[in-house]
mmCIF file of the N, C-alpha and C atoms, coordinates in Angstrom:
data_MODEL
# 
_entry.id   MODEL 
# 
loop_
_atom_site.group_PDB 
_atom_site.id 
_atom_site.type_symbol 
_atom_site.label_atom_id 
_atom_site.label_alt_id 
_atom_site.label_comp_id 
_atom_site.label_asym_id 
_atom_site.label_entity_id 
_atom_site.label_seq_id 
_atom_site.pdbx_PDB_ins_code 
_atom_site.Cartn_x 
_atom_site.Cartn_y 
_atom_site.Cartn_z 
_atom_site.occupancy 
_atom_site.B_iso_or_equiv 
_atom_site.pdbx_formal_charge 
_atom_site.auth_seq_id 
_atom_site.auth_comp_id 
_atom_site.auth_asym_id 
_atom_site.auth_atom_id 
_atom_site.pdbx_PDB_model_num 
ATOM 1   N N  . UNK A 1 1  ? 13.168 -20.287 2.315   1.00 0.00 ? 1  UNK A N  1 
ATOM 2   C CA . UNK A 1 1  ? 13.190 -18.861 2.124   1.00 0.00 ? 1  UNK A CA 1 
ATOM 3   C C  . UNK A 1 1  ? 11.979 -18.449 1.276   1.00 0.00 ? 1  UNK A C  1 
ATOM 4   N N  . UNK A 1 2  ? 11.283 -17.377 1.592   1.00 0.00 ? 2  UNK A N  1 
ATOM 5   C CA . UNK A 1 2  ? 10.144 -16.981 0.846   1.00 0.00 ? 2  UNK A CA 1 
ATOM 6   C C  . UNK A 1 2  ? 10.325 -16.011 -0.434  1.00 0.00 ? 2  UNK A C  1 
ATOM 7   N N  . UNK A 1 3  ? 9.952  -16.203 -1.490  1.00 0.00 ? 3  UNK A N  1 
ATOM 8   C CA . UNK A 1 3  ? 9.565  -15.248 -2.554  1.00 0.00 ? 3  UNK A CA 1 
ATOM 9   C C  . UNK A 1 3  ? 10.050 -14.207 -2.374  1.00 0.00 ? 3  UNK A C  1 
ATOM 10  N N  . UNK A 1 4  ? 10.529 -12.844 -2.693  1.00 0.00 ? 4  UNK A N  1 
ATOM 11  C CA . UNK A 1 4  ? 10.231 -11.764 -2.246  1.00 0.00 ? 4  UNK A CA 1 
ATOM 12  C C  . UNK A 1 4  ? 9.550  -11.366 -4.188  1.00 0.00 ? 4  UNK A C  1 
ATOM 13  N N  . UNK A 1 5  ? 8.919  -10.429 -3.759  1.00 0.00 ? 5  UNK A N  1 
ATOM 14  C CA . UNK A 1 5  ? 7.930  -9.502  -5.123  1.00 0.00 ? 5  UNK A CA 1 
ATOM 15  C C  . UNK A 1 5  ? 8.055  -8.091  -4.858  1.00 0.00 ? 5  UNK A C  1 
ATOM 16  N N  . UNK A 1 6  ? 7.999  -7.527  -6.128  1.00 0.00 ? 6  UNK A N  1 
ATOM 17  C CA . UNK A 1 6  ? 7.946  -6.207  -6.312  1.00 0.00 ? 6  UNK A CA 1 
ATOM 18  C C  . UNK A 1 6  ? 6.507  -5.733  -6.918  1.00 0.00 ? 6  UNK A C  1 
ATOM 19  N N  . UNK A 1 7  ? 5.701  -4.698  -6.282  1.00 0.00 ? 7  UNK A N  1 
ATOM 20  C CA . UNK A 1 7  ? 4.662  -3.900  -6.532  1.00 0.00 ? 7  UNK A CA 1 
ATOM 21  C C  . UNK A 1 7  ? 4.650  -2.698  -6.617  1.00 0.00 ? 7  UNK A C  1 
ATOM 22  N N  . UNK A 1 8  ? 4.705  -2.135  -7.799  1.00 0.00 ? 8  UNK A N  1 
ATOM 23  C CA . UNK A 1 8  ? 4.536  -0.590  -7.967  1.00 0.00 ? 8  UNK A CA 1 
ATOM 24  C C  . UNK A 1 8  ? 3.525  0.185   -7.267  1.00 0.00 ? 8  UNK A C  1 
ATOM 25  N N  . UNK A 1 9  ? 3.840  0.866   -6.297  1.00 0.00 ? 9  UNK A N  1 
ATOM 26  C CA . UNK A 1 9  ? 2.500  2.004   -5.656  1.00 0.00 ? 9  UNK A CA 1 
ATOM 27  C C  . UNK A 1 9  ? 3.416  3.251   -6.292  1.00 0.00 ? 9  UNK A C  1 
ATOM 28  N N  . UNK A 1 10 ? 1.782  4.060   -7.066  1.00 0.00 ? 10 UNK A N  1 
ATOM 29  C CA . UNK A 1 10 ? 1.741  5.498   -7.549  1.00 0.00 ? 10 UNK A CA 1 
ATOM 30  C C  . UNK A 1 10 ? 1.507  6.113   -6.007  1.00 0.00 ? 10 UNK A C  1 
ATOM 31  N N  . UNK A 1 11 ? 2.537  7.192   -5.957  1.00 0.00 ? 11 UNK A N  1 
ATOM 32  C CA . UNK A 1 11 ? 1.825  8.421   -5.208  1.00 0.00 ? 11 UNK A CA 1 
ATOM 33  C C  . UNK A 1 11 ? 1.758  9.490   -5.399  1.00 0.00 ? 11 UNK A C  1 
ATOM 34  N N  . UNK A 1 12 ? 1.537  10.351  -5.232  1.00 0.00 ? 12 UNK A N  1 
ATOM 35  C CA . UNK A 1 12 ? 1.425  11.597  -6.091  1.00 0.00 ? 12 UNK A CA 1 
ATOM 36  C C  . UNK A 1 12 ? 0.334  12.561  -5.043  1.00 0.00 ? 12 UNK A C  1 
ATOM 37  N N  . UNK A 1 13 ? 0.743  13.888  -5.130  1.00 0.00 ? 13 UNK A N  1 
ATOM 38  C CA . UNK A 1 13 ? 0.543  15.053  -4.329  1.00 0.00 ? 13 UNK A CA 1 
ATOM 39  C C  . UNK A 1 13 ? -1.043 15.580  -5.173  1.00 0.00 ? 13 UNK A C  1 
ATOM 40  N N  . UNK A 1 14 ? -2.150 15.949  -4.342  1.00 0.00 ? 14 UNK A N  1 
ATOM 41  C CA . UNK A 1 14 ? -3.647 16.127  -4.590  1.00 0.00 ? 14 UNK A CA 1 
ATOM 42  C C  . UNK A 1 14 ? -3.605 17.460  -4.462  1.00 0.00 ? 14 UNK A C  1 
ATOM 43  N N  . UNK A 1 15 ? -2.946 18.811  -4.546  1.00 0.00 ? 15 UNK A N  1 
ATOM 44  C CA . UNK A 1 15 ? -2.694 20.089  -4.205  1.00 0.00 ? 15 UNK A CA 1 
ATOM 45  C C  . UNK A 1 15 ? -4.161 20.780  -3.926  1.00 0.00 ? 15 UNK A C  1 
ATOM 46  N N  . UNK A 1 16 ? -5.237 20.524  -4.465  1.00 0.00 ? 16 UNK A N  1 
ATOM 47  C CA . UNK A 1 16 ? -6.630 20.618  -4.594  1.00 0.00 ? 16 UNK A CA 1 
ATOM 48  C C  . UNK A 1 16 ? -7.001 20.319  -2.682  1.00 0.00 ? 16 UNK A C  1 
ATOM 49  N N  . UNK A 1 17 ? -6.950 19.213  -2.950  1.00 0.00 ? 17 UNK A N  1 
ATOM 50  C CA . UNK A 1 17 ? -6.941 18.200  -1.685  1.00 0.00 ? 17 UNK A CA 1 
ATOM 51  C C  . UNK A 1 17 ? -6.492 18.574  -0.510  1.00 0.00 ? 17 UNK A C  1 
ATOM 52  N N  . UNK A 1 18 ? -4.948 18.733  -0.545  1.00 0.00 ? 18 UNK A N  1 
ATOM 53  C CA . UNK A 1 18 ? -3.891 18.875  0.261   1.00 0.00 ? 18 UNK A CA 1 
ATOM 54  C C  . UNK A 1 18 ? -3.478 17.758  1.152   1.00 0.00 ? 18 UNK A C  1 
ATOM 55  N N  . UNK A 1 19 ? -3.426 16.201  0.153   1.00 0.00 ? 19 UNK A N  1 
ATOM 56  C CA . UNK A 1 19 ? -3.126 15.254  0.568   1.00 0.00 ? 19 UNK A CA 1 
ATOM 57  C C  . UNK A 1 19 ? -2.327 14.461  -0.545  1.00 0.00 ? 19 UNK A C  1 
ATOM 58  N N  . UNK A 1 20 ? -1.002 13.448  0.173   1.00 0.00 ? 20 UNK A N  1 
ATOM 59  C CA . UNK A 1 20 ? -0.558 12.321  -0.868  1.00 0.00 ? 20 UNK A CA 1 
ATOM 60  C C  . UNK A 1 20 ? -1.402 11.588  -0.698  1.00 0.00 ? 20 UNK A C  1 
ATOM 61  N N  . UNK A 1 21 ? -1.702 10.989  -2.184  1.00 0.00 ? 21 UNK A N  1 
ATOM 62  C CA . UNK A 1 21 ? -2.709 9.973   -2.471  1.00 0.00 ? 21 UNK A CA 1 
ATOM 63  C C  . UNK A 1 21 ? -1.713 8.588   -3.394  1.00 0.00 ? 21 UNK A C  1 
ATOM 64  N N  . UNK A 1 22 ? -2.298 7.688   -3.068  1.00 0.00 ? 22 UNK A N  1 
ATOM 65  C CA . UNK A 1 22 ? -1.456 5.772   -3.620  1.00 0.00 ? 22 UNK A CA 1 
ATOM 66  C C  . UNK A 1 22 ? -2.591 5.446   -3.632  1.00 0.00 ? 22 UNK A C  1 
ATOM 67  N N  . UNK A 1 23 ? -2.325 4.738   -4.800  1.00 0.00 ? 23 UNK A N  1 
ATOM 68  C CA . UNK A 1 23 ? -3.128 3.958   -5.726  1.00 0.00 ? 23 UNK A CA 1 
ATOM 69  C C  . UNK A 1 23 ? -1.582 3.014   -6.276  1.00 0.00 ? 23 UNK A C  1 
ATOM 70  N N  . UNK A 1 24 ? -2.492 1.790   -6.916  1.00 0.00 ? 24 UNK A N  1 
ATOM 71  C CA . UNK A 1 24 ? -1.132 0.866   -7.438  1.00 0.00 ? 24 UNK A CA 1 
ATOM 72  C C  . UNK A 1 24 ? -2.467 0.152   -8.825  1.00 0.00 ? 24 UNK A C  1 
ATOM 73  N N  . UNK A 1 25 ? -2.068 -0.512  -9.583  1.00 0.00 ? 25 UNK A N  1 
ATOM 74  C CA . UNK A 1 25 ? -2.643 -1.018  -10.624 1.00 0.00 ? 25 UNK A CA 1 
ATOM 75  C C  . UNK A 1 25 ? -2.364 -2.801  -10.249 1.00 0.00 ? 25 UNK A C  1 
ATOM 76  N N  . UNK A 1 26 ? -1.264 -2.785  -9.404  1.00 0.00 ? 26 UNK A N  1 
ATOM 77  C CA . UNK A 1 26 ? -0.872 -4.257  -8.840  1.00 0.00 ? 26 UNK A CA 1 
ATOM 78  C C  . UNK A 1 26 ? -1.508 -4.921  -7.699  1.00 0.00 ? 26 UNK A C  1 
ATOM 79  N N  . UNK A 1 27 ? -1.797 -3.804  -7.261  1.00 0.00 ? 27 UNK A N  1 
ATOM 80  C CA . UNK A 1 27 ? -2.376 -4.179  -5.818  1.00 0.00 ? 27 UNK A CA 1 
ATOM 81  C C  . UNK A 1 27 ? -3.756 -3.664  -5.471  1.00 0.00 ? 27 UNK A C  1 
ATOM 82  N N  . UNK A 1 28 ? -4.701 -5.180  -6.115  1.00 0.00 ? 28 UNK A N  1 
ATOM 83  C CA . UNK A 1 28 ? -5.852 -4.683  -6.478  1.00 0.00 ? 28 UNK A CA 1 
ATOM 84  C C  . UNK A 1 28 ? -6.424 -3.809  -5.374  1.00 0.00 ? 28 UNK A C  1 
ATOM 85  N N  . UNK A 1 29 ? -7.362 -2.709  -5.296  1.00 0.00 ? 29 UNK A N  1 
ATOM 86  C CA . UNK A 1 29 ? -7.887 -2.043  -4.249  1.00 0.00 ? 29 UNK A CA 1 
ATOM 87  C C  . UNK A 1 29 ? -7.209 -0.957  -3.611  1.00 0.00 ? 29 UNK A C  1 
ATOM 88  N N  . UNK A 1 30 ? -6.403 -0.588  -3.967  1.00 0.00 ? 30 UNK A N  1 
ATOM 89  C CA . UNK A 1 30 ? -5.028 0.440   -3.222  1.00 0.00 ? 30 UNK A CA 1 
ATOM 90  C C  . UNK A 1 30 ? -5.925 1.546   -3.657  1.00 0.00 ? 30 UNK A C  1 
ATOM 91  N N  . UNK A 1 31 ? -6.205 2.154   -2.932  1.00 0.00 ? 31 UNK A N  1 
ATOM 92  C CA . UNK A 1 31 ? -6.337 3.980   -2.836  1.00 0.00 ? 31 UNK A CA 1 
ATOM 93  C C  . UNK A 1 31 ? -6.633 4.587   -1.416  1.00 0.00 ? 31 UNK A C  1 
ATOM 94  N N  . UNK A 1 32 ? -5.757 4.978   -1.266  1.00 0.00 ? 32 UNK A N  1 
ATOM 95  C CA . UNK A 1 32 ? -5.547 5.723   0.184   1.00 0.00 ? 32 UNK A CA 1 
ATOM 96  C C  . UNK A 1 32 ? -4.940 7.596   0.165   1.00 0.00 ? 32 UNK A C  1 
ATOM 97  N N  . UNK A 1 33 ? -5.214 7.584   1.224   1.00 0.00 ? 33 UNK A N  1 
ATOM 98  C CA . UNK A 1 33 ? -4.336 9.098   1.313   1.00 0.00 ? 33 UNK A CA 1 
ATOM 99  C C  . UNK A 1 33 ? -3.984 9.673   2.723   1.00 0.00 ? 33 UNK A C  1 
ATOM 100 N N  . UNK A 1 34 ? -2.971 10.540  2.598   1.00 0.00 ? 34 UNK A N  1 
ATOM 101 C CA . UNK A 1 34 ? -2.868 11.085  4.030   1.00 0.00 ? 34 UNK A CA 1 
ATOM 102 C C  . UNK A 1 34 ? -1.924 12.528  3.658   1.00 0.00 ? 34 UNK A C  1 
ATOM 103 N N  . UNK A 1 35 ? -1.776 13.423  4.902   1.00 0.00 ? 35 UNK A N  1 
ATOM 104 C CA . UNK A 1 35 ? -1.518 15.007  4.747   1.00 0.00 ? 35 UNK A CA 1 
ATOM 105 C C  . UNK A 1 35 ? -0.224 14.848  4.226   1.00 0.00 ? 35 UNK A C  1 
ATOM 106 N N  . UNK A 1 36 ? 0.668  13.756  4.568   1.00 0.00 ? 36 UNK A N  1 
ATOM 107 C CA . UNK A 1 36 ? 1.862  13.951  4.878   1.00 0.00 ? 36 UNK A CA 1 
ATOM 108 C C  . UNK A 1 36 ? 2.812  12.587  3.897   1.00 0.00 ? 36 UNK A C  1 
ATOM 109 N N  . UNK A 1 37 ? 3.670  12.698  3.213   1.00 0.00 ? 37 UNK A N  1 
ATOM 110 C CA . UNK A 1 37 ? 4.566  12.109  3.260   1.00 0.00 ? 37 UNK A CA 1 
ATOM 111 C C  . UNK A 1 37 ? 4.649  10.294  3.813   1.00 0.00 ? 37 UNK A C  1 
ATOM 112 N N  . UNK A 1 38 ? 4.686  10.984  4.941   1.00 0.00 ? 38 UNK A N  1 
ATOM 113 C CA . UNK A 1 38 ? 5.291  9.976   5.990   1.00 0.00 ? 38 UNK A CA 1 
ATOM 114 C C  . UNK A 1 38 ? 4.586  8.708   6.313   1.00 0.00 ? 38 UNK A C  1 
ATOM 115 N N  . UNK A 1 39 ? 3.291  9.691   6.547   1.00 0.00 ? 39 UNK A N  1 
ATOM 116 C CA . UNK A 1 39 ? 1.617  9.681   7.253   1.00 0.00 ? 39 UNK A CA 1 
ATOM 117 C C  . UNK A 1 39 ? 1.574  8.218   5.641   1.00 0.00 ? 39 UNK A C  1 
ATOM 118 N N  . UNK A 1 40 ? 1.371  8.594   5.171   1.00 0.00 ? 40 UNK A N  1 
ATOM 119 C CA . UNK A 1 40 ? 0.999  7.869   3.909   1.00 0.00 ? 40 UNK A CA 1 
ATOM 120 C C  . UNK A 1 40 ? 1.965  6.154   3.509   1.00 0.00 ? 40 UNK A C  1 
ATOM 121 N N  . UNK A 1 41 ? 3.163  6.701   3.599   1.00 0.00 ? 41 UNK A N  1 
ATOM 122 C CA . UNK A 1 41 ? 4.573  5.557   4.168   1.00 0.00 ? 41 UNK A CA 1 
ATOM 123 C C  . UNK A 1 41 ? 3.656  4.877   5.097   1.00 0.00 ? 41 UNK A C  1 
ATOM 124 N N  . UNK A 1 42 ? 3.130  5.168   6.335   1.00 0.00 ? 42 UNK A N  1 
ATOM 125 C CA . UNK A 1 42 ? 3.209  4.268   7.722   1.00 0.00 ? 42 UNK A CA 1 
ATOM 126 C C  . UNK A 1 42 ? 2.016  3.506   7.081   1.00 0.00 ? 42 UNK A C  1 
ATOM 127 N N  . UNK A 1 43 ? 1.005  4.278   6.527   1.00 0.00 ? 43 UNK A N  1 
ATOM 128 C CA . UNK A 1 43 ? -0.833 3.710   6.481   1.00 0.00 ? 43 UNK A CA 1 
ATOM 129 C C  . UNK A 1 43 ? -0.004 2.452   5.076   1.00 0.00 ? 43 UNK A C  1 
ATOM 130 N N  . UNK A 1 44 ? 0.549  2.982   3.941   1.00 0.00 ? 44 UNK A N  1 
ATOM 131 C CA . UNK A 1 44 ? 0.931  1.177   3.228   1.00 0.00 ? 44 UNK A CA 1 
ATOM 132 C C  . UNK A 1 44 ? 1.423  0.227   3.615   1.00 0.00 ? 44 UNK A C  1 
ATOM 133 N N  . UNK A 1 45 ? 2.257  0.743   5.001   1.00 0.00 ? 45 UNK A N  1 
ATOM 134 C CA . UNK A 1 45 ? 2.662  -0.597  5.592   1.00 0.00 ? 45 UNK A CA 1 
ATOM 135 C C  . UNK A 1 45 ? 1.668  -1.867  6.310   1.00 0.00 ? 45 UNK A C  1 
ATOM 136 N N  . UNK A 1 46 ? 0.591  -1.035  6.182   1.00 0.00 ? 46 UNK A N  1 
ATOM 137 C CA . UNK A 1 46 ? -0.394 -1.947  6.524   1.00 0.00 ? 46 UNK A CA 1 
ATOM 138 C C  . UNK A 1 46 ? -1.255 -2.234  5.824   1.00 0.00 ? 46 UNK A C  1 
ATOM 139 N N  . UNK A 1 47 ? -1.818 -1.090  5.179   1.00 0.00 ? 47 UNK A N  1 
ATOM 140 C CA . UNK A 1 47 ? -2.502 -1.407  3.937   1.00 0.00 ? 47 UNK A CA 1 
ATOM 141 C C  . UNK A 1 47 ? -2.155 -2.662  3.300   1.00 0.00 ? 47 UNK A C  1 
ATOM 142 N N  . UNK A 1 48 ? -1.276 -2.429  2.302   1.00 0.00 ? 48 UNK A N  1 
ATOM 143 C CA . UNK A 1 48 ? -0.211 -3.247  1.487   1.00 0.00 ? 48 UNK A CA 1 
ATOM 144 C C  . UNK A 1 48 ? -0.592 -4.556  1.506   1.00 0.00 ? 48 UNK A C  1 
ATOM 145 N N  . UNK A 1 49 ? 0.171  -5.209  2.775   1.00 0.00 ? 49 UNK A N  1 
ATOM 146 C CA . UNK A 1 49 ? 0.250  -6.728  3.314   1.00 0.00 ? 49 UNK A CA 1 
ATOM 147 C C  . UNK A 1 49 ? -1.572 -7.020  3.246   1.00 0.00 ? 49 UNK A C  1 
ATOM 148 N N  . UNK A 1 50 ? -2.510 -6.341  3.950   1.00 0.00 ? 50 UNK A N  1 
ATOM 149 C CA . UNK A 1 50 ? -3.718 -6.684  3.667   1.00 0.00 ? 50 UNK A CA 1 
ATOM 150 C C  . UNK A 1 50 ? -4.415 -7.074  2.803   1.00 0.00 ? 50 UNK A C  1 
ATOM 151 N N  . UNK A 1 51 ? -4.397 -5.882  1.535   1.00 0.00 ? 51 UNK A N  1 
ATOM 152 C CA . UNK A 1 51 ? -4.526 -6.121  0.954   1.00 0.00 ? 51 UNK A CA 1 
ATOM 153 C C  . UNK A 1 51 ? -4.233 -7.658  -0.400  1.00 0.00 ? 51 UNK A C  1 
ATOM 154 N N  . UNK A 1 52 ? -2.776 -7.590  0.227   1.00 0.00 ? 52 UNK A N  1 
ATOM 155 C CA . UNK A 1 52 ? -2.349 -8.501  -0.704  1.00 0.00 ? 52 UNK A CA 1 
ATOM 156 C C  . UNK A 1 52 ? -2.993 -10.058 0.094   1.00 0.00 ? 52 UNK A C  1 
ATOM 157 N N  . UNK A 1 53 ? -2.912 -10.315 0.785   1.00 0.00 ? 53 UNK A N  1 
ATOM 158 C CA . UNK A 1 53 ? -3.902 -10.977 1.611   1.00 0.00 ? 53 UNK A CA 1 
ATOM 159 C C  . UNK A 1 53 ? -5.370 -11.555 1.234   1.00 0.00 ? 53 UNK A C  1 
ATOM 160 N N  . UNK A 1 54 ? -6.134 -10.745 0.849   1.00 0.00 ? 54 UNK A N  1 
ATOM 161 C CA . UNK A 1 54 ? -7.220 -10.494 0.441   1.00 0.00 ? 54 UNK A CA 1 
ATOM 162 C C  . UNK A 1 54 ? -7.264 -11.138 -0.844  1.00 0.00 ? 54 UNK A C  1 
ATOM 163 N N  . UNK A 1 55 ? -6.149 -10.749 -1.843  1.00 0.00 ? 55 UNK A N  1 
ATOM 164 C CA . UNK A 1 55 ? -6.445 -10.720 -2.965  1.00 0.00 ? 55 UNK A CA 1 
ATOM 165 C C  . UNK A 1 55 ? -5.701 -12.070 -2.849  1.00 0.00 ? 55 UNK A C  1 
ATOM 166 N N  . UNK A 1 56 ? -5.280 -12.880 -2.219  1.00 0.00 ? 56 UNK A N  1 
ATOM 167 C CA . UNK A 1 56 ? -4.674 -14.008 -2.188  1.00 0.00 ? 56 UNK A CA 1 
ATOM 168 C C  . UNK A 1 56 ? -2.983 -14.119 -2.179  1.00 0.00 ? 56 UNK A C  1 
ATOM 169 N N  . UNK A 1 57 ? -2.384 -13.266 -2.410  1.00 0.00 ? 57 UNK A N  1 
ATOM 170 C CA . UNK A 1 57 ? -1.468 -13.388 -3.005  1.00 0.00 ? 57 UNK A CA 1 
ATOM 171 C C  . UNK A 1 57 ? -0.203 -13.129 -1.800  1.00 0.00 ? 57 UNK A C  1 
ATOM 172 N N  . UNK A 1 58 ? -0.692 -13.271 -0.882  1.00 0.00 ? 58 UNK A N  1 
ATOM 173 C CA . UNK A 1 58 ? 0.211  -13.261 0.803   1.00 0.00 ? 58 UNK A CA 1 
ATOM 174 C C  . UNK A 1 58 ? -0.425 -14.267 1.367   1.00 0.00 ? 58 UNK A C  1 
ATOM 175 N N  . UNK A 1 59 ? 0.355  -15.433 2.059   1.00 0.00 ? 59 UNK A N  1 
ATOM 176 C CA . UNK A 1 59 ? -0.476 -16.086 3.373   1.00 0.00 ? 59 UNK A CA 1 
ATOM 177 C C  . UNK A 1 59 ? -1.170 -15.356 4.209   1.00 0.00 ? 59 UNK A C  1 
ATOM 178 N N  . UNK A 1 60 ? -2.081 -15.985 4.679   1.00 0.00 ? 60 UNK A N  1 
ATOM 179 C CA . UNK A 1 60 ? -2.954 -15.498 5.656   1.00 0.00 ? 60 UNK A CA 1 
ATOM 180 C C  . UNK A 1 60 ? -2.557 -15.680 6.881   1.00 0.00 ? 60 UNK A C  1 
ATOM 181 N N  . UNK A 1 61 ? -1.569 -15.691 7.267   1.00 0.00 ? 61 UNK A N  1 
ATOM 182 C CA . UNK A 1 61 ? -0.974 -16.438 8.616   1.00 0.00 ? 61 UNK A CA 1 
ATOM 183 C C  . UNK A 1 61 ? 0.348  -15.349 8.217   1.00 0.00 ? 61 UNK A C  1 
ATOM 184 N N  . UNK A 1 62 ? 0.200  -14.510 7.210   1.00 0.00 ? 62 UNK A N  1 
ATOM 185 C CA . UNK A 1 62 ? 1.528  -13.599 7.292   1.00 0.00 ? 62 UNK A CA 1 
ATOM 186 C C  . UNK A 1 62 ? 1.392  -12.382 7.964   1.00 0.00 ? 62 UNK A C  1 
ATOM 187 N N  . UNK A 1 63 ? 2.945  -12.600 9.086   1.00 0.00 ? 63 UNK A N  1 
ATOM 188 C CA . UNK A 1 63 ? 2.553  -11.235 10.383  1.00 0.00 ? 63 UNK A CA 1 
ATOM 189 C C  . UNK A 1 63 ? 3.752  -9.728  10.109  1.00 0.00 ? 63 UNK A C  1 
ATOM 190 N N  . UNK A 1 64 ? 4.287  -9.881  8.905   1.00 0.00 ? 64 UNK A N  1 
ATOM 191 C CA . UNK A 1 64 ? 5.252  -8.604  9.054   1.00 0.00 ? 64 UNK A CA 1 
ATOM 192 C C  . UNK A 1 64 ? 4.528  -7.635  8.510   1.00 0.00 ? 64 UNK A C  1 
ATOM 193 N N  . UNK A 1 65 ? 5.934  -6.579  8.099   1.00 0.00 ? 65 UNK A N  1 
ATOM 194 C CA . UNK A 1 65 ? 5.482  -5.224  7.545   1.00 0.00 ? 65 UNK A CA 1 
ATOM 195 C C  . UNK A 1 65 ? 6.220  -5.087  6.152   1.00 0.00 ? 65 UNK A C  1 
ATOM 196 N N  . UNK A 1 66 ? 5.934  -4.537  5.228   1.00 0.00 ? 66 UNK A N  1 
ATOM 197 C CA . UNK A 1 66 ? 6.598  -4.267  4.482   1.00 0.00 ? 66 UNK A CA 1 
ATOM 198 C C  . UNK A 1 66 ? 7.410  -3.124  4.310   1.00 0.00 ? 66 UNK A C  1 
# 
C-alpha cells in the first residue's frame, strides 16, 4: 500500500484579475490560475501530481489523479 500525504494548496479569488489563483508553499512551483472555481480544481489535478514528480517526491511511473 502506498503512502498517502497531505499538501496544503492556497487559493484565493484575484478580483483585480478576475481569476482563482493556487499557489502552495509545499509544492514547490505551484502558481496557477483559472476564471472559475472548478476550472482551477480540474488544472491541480494535473498540475499537482507533476509537479510533485519533478520535485521528486511522486514516482515517475505514477499514472493517477489526485
Amino acid at each position: 500500500m502506498e503512502k498517502s500525504s497531505i499538501y496544503i494548496i492556497d487559493a484565493s479569488w484575484d478580483g483585480a484579475a478576475g481569476v482563482w489563483v493556487a499557489t502552495s508553499d509545499e509544492v514547490l512551483g505551484l502558481a496557477t490560475e483559472a476564471p472559475t472555481i472548478e476550472q482551477l480544481t480540474q488544472k491541480l489535478r494535473f498540475i499537482i501530481p507533476e509537479l510533485l514528480q519533478l520535485n521528486q517526491l511522486l514516482p515517475v511511473n505514477y499514472q493517477g489523479l489526485i
